[in-house]
C-alpha positions as CSV (number, residue, x, y, z in Angstrom):
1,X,15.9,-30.4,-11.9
2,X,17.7,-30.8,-9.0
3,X,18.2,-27.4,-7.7
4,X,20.6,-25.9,-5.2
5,X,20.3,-22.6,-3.0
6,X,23.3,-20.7,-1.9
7,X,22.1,-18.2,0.8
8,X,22.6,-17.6,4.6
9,X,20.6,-20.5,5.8
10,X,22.5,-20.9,8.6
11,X,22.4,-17.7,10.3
12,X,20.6,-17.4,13.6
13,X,18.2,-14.2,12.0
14,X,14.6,-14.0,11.2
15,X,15.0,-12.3,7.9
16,X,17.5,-14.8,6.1
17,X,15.7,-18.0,7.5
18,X,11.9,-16.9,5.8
19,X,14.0,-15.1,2.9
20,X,14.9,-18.9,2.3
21,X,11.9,-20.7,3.3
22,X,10.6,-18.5,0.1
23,X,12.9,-18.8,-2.6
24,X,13.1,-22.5,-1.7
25,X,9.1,-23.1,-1.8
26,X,9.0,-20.7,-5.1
27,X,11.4,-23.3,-6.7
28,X,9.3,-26.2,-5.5
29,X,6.2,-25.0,-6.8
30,X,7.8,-24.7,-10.2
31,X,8.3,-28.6,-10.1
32,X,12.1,-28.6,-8.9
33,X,13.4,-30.4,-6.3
34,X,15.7,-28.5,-3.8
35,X,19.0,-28.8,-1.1
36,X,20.7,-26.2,0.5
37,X,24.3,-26.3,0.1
38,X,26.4,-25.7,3.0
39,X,28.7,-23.2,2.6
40,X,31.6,-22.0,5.4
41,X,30.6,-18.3,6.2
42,X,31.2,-17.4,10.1
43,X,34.0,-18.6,12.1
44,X,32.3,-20.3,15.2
45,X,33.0,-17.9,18.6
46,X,35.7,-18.8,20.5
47,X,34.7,-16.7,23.8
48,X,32.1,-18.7,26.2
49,X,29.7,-15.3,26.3
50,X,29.5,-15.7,22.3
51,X,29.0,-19.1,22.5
52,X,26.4,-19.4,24.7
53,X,24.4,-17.0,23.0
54,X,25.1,-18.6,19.9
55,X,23.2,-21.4,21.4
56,X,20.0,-19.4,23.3
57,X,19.5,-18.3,19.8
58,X,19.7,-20.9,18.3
59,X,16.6,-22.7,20.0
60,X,14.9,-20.1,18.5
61,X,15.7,-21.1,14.5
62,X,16.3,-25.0,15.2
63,X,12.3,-25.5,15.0
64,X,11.8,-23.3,11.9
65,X,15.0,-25.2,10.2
66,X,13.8,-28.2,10.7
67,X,10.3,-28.3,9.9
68,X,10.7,-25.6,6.8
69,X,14.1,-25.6,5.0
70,X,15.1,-28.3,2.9
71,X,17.8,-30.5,3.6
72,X,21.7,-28.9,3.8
73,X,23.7,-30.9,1.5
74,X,27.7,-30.1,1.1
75,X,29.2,-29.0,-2.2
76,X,30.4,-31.7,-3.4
77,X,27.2,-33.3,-3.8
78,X,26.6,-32.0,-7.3
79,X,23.3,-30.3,-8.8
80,X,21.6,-29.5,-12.0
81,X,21.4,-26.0,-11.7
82,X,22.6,-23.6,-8.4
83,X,20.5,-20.4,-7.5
84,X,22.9,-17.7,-5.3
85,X,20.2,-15.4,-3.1
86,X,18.6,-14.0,-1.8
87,X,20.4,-11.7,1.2
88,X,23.2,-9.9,1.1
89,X,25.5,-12.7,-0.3
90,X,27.5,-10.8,-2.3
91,X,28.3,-8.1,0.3
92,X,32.3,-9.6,0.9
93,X,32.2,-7.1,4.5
94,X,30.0,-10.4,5.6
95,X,31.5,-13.1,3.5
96,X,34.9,-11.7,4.0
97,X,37.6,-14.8,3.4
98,X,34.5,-16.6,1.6
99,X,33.4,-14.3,-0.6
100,X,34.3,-15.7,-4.3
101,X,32.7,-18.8,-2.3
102,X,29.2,-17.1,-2.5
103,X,30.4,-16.2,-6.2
104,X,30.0,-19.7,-7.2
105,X,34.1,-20.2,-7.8
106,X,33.8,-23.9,-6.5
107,X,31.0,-25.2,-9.2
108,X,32.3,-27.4,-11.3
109,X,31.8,-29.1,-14.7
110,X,30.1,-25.9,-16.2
111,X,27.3,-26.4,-14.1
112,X,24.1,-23.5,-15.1
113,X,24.4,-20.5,-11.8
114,X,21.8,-18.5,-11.8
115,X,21.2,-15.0,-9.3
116,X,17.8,-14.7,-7.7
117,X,17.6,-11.7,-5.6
118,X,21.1,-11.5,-5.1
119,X,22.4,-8.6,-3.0
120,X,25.6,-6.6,-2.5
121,X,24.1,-5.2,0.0
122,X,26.1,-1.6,0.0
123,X,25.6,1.5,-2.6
124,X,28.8,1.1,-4.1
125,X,31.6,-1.3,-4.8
126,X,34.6,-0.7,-2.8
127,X,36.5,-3.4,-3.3
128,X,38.4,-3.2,-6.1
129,X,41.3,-6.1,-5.0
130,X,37.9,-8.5,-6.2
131,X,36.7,-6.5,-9.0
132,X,38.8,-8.8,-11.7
133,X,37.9,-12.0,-10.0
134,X,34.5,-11.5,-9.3
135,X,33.5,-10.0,-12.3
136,X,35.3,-13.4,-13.8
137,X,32.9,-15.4,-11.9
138,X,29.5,-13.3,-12.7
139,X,30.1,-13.6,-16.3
140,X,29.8,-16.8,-15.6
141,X,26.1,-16.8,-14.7
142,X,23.1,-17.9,-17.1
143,X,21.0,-15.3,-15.2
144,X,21.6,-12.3,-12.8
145,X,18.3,-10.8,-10.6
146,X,19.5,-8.6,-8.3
147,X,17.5,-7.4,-5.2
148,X,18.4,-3.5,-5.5
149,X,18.7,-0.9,-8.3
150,X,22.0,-0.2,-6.5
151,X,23.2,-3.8,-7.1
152,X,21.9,-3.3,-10.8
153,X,24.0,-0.2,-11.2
154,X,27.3,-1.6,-9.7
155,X,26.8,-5.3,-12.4
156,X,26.4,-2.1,-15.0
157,X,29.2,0.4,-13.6
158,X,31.7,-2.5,-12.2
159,X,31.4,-5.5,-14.0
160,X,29.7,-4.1,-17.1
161,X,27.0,-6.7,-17.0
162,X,23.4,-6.2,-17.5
163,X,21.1,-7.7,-15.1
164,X,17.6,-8.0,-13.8
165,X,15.6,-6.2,-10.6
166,X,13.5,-8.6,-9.0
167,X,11.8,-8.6,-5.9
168,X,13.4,-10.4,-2.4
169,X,12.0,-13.6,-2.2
170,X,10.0,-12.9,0.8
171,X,7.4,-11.3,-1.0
172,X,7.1,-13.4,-4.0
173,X,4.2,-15.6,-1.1
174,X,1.3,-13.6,-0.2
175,X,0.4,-16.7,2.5
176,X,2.4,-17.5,5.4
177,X,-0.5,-19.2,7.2
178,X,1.5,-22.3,7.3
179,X,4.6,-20.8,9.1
180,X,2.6,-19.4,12.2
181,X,-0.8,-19.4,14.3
182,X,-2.2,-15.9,13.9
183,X,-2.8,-13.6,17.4
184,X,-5.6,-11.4,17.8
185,X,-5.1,-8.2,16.6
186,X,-3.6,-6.2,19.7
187,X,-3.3,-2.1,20.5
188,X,0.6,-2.4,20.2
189,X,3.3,-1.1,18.6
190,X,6.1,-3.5,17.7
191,X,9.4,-2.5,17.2
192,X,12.4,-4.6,16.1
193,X,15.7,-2.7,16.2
194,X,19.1,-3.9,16.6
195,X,20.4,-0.8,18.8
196,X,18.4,-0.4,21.6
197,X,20.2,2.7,23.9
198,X,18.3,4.6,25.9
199,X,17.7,7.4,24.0
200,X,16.0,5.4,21.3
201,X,14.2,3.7,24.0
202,X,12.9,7.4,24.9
203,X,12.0,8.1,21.2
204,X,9.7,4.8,21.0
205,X,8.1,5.4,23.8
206,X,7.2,9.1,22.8
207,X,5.8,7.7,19.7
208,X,4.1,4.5,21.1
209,X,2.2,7.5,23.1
210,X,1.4,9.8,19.9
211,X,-0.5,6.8,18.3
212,X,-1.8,5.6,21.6
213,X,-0.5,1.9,21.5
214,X,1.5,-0.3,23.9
215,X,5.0,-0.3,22.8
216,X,6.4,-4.3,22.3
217,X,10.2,-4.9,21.6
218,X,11.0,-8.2,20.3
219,X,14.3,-10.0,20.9
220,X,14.8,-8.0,24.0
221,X,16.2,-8.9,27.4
222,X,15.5,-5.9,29.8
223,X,13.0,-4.8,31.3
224,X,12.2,-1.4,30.7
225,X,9.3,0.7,31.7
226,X,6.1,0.8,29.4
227,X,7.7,-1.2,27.0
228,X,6.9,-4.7,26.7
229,X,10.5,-7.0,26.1
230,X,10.3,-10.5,24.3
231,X,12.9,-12.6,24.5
232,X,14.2,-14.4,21.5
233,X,11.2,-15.0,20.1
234,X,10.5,-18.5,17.8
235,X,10.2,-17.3,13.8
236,X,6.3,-17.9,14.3
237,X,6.3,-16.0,17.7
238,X,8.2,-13.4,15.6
239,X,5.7,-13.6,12.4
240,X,2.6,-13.0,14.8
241,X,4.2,-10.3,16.9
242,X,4.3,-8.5,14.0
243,X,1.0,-9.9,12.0
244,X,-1.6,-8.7,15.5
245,X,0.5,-5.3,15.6
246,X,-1.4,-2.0,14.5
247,X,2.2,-0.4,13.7
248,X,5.5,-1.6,13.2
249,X,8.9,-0.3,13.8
250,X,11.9,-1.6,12.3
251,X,15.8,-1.2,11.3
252,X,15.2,-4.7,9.6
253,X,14.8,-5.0,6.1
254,X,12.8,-8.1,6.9
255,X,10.7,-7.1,9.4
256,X,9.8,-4.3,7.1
257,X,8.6,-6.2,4.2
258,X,6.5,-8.2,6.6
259,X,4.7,-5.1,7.7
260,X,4.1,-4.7,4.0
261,X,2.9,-8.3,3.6
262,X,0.8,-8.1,6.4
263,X,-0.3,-4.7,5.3
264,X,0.4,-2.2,8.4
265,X,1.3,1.0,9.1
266,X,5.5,1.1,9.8
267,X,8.0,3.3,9.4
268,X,11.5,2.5,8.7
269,X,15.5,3.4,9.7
270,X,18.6,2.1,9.2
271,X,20.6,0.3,11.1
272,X,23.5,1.0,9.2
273,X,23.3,3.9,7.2
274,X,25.3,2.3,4.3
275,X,23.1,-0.5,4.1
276,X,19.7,1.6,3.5
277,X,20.4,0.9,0.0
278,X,18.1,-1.8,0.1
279,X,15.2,-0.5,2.1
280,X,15.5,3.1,-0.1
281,X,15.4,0.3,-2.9
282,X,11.7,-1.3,-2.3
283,X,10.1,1.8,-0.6
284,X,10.5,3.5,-3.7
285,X,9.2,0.9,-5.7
286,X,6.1,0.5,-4.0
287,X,6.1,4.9,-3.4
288,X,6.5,3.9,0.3
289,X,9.6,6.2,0.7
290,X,7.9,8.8,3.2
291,X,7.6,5.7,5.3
292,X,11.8,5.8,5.5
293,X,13.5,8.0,8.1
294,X,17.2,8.3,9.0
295,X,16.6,8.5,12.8
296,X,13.7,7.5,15.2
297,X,14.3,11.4,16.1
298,X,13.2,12.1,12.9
299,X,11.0,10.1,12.9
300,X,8.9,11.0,16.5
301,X,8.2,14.6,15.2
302,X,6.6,13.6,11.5
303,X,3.1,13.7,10.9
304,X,3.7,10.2,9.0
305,X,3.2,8.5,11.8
306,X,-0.2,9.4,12.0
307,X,-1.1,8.5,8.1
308,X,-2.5,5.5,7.1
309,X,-1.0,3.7,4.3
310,X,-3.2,3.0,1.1
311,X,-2.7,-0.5,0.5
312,X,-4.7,-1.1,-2.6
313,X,-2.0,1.1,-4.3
314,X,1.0,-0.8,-2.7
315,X,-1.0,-3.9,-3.4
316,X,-1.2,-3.3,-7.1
317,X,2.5,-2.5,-7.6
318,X,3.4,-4.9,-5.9
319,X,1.4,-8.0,-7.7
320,X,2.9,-6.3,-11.0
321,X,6.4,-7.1,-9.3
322,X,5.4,-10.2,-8.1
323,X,4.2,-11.4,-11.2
324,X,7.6,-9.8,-13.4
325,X,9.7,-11.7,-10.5
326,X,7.9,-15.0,-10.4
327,X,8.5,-14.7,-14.5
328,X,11.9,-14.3,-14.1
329,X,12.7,-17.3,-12.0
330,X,10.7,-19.3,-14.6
331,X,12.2,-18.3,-17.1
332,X,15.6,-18.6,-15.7
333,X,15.3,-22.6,-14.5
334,X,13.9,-23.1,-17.9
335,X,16.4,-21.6,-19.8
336,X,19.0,-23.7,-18.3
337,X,17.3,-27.4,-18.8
């Protein structure tokens, strides 16, 4: 079937770029072909500081695009069957004026809509001006996997739909050989945050000397003392930053489940506390959850740090997910032939 994806393909962030890559190759190797369709989401910056960072980062993605997504096709060019997810496309504080967009309110002609991994990307619904209308649109759906047992709990509470908890795409692939050149494993820890204030700084660097390990902060522009700063590095630079690590710190839901792919040691915080939903969410289903602080602070002064993770337990819950989520996408395309 021709298949299209709805996600954030066109945002300049590691996490929704290989969240895509994913879900798009998982379609593929089930024998469907696949487009992304373009949908409006951001506004373009009207300020020249915006604009030209815009750009910078864009050099980093444009390689990646290129050589790993499928084509971007507008909506009007009609499919068989449209998959919504994965990322947080149904969170309307990012969607804002486009959100019943990401709902699937333009497909037409009763064309199957199915959720893969779809994610609200809060704890609760607080939107009620949408409920009606969205809860219109999901019932609209041949299938619903959601991302997070939060999102499962809002279809149930909200919209009074039953739906499915699969995994994010990322880790339905075990092998991302293809994507980037592996490093030799280094003494660092890497640590991808979005706030970067001094006093966090402080906090790394007391825990980069706890485990005795060079601290390396990617997609960083200062220099700062005994850390190591990358700027803006390329999705494969990014991939084997965190693949040679020996520890990994992270704010990122992304950059955490690549730590669990590549099997290290992490821990893990917020970067918005009302988005933890969806780290809480896989940490407890692979009994990772001590791994999850609310602060760096927190985090500096817990013997955690110093635990190794047993990854032949994580492994096998997570192959179980795999497989259940892999099913569900099957089963789901199938369904709708």
């Amino acid at each position: 079937m021709k298949t299209g994806i709805i996600t954030f393909h066109t945002a300049n962030n590691y996490g929704a770029v290989l969240q895509c890559y994913a879900l798009s190759e998982s379609i593929k190797d089930l024998g469907h072909e696949v487009e992304l369709i373009d949908l409006p989401l951001h506004e373009k910056p009207k300020n020249l500081r915006p604009l030209l960072r815009n750009k910078v980062l864009s050099m980093a993605f444009s390689s990646f695009r290129d050589t790993f997504l499928p084509k971007v096709v507008k909506p009007s060019v009609e499919k068989d069957v449209y998959v919504f997810g994965s990322d947080q496309v149904w969170n309307p504080q990012i969607t804002k004026k486009h959100c019943l967009s990401f709902f699937g309110s333009w497909v037409k002609n009763n064309k199957p809509k199915i959720a893969y991994a779809a994610s609200f990307g809060l704890a609760t619904w607080d939107f009620p001006k949408l409920t009606l209308e969205v809860k219109k649109e999901l019932s609209t759906f041949n299938a619903l996997g959601i991302r997070e047992s939060t999102g499962v709990s809002i279809c149930k509470d909200q919209f009074d739909l039953d739906t499915t908890q699969v995994l994010d795409p990322t880790l339905l692939r075990t092998d991302y050989s293809s994507v980037f050149k592996e490093r030799k494993t280094s003494k660092s820890l890497v640590c991808y945050i979005f706030g970067k204030d001094e006093q966090k700084m402080d906090q790394l660097r007391n825990i980069a000397n706890r485990l005795e390990l060079q601290a390396v902060l990617l997609n960083d522009a200062r220099f700062r003392r005994d850390i190591k700063s990358v700027l803006f590095p390329s999705v494969a630079k990014w991939l084997s930053y965190i693949e040679s690590s020996q520890f990994v710190i992270t704010d990122s839901f992304h950059c955490m489940v690549f730590a669990i792919i590549f099997k290290k040691n992490f821990i893990a915080i917020p970067a918005i506390q009302a988005r933890a939903g969806r780290m809480v969410s896989l940490l407890e289903s692979l009994g990772l959850e001590s791994r999850f602080f609310n602060t760096l602070e927190e985090a500096q002064n817990s013997n955690v740090i110093l635990q190794d993770i047993d990854y032949s337990v994580v492994d096998k819950k997570l192959e179980d997910l795999r497989a259940n989520s892999l099913e569900f996408l099957k089963d789901s395309l199938d369904n709708v032939k």
